[in-house]
N, C-alpha and C positions, 0 to 999 in steps of 0.2 A: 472462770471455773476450770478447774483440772480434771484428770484420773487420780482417784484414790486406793491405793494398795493398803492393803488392812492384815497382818499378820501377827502373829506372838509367837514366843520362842517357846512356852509350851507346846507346841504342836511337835517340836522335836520326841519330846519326853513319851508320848505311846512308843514304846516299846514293843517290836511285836518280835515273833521267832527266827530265828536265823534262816538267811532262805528266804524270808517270805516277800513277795515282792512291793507291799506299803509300808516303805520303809523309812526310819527319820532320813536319810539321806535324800529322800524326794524333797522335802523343805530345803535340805542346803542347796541341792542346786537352783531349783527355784530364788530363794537368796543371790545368789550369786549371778543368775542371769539379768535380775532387778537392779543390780548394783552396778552395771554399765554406765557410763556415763550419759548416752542417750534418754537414761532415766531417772536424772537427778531433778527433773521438773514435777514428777510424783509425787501425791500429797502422799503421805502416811501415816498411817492410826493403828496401834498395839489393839487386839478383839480382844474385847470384856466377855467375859464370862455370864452366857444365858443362866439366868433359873429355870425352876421346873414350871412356872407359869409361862414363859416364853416356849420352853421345847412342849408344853403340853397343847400347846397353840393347832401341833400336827398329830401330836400322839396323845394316847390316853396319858395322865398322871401317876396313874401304877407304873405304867411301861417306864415311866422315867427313873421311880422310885426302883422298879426291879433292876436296871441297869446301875442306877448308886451302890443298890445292897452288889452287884456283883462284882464290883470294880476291887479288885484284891489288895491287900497295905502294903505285902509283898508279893515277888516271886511272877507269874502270870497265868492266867487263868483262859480257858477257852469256852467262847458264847457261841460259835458255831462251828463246821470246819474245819473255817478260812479266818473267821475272826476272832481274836484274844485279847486280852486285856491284861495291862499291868498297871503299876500303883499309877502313874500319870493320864493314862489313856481317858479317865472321866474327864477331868478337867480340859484335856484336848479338843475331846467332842463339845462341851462346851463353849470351847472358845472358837469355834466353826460356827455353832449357831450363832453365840451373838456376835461374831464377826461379822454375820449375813445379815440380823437386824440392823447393826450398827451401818454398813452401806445401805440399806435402805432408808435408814434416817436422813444418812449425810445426802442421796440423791433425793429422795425426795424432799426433802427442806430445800433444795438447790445450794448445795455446801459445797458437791461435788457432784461435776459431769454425767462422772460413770466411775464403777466401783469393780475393782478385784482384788476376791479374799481368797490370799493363799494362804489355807490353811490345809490342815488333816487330821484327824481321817476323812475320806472323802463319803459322803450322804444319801447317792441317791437309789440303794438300793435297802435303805431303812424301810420296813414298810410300817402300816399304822399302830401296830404292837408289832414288831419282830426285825430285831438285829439279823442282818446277813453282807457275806462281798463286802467285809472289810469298814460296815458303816453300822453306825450306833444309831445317829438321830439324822432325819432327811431335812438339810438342812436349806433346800432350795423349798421346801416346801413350807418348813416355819417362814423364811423370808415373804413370800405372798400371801400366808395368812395374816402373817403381823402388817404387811402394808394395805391390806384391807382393813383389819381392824382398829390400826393408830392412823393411818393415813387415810383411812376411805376409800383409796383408790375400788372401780366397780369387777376390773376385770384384767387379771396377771395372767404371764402366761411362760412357763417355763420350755426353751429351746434346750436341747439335751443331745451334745455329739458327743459325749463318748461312747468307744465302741461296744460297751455292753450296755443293754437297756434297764433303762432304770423302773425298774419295778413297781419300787420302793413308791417314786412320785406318782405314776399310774395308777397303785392300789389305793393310795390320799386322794387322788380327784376322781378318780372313776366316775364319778356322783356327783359330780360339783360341776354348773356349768360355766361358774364365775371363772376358772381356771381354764385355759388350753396347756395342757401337755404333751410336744412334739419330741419326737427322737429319731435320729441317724443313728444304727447301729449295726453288727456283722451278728448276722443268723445264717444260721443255726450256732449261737453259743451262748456260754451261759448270762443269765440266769434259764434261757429256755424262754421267755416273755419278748413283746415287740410286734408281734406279726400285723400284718396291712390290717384284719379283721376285726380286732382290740380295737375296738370307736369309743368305750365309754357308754355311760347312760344316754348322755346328750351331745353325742359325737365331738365329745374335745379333746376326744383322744386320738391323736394324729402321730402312727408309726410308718415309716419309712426304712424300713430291714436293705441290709445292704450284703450282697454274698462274697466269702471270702475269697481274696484277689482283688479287688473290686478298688479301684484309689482315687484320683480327685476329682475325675472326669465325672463318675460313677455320683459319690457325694454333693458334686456342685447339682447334677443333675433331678436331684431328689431334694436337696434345698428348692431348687428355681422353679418345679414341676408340682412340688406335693406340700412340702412343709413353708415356704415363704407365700403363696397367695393364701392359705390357710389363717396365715397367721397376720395377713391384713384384715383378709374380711371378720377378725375377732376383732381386731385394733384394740391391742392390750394397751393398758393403763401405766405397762412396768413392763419388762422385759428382763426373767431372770435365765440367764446363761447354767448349765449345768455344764461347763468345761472339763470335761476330759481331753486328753491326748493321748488317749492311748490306741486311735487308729492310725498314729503315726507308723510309717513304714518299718521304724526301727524298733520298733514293741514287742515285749515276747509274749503280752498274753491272748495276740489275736495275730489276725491276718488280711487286717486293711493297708494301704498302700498311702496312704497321706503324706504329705510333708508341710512343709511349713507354711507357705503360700497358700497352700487351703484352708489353715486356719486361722488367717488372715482375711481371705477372702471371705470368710461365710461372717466373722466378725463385724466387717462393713458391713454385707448386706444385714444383717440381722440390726446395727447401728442407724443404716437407712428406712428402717420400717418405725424404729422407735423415735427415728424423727418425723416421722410422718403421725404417729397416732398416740404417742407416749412421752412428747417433748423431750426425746433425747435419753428415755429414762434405763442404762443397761446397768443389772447387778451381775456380775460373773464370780461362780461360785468354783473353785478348783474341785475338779473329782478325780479322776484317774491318770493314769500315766508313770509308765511303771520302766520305763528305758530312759535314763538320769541324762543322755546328751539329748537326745528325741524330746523328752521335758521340758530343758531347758530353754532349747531351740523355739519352740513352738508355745510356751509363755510367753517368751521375749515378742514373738509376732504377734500372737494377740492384744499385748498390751500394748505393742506400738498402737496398733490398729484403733484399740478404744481413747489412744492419745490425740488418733485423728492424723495418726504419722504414717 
């Protein structure tokens, strides 16, 4: 078995404002970092395109309906903000979601190791009805309902380092205690969500805020201390990755210190916990990361890392 990289060239096609930092050029260098020869052993698979039963999986069915009526034929239109839509942008978010169903097929059928879908826009500040930060549908979070409800698995559990916290996933499990959802991220910023205190109904809500300055030391420290025994004594079923890179050092829309070795390193251990209680089972879902060399850089290590390289 290999790593499977899961992508489509719609994800170019959202268009969003000049300026803004989710931009198609985050796909090409992504592209292009994948296209090293180091990684010509990658399986790869074009993402099909969720329906509104698969996204309704996390959200309501209006909410999916009200995003199709919004999506413009031309021109582009703005849902919040920070987020816009033009004529391709539906079909992009689409093909996020079932990008993320589709790795979870391929891993849990055992087709494939471990799974990374670079796609965009990035998910995980969708919350149960409501677009914000750049995401339409949370797409880590359709991933662990659909592998509980086609696969069975009893208990998913989403790891989430980028640097702003994801909301989006938090407001989906709050209440659920089949799901853990952990986060590394730099507070005080936005969304404004993340603090130690945010447990959840059934305390599976595990944040670890990190303060700005703060780089690998800091990060390892709150992986090894808070978020990784947490996330044994769950012993998920599935281990889905909400990857950002955007606390890398060279990021403009924060001021974490990372580089690329820490996101490497948090990759293994988070790899060594799903060999212990989840046969091996990681989906990594692309979210943030918004500085094109920082990007690049720190894809390429992650994916080594889920290569086992």
């Amino acid at each position: 078995m290999t790593t499977l990289l899961i992508s489509h060239p719609a994800c170019v096609d959202h268009i969003v404002p000049s300026g803004h930092p989710e931009r198609p050029e985050r796909m090409r260098a992504v592209e292009e970092a994948l296209a090293a020869e180091q990684f010509q052993n990658l399986a790869r698979e074009q993402a099909p395109m969720a329906d509104g039963d698969i996204v309704s999986l996390a959200h309501p069915l209006e909410y999916f309906e009200a995003i199709r009526e919004a999506s413009p034929s031309e021109g582009m239109v703005r849902i919040d903000a920070d987020t816009s839509m033009s004529p391709g942008s539906f079909e992009a978010a689409l093909r996020c979601a079932g990008g993320a169903v589709l790795a979870v097929d391929e891993v849990m059928t055992g087709k494939a190791a471990n799974a990374f879908v670079a796609t965009r826009p990035p998910g995980h500040h969708a919350e149960t009805a409501k677009p914000m930060g750049f995401c339409f549908f949370n797409n880590a979070a359709i991933a662990a309902r659909y592998a509980q409800k086609k696969h069975g698995i009893e208990r998913a559990a989403i790891v989430d380092f980028d640097v702003h916290h994801g909301n989006g996933s938090q407001d989906i499990f709050w209440a659920d205690k089949t799901v853990l959802y952990s986060s590394t991220h730099e507070m005080p910023l936005y969304p404004g969500t993340g603090a130690i205190g945010e447990r959840g109904e059934f305390d599976t809500i595990v944040n670890a805020p990190l303060r700005a300055g703060d780089g690998g030391d800091q990060f390892r420290e709150a992986f090894e201390t808070v978020i990784l025994p947490r996330l044994r004594r769950f012993s998920p079923d599935l281990i889905i990755i909400s990857a950002g890179f955007d606390a890398h050092t060279r990021d403009p829309l924060a001021n974490l210190n990372l580089v690329e070795a820490d996101y490497a390193w948090v990759t293994k251990k988070l790899m060594d916990v799903a060999d212990e209680t989840a046969k091996g089972r990681v989906v990594s879902l692309l979210e943030g990361g918004y500085d094109l060399q920082g990007l690049a850089r720190s894809v390429a290590a992650h994916v080594t890392a889920l290569m086992r390289g």
